[in-house]
C-alpha positions in Angstrom: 226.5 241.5 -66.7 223.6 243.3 -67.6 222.0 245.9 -65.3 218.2 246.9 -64.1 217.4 250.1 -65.8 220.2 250.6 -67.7 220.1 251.4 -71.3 222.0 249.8 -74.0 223.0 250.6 -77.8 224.5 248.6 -80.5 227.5 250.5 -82.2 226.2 249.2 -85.6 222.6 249.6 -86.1 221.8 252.1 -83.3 219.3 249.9 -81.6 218.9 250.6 -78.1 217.0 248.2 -75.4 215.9 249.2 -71.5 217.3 246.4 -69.6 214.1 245.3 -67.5 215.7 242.0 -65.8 219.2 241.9 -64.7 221.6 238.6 -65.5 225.1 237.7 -65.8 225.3 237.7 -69.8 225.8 241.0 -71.9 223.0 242.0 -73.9 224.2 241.2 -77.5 223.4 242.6 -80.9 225.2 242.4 -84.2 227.3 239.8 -83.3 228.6 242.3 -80.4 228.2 243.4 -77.0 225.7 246.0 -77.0 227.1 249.3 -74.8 226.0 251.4 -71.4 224.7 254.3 -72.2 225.5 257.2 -69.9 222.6 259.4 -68.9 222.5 262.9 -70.7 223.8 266.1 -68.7 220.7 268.1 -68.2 221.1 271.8 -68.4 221.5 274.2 -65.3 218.7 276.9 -65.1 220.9 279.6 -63.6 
């Protein structure tokens, strides 16, 4: 299932999409589901 404003990026050509409408297939490319990807750590200002 893909999720609202989630990001996703194919393993194989490093395209990445900004899901914008959520549904029940996964987003696919290369023949493959594409994967979540996790938001960045930001760094602490000490």
């Amino acid at each position: 299932m893909s999720q609202l404003g989630k990001r996703y990026r194919c393993q194989e050509c490093n395209t990445e999409i900004l899901c914008t409408k959520a549904g029940d297939g996964a987003p696919l490319c290369c023949d493959k589901e594409m994967e979540v990807q996790e938001p960045k750590p930001i760094a602490s200002s000490d």
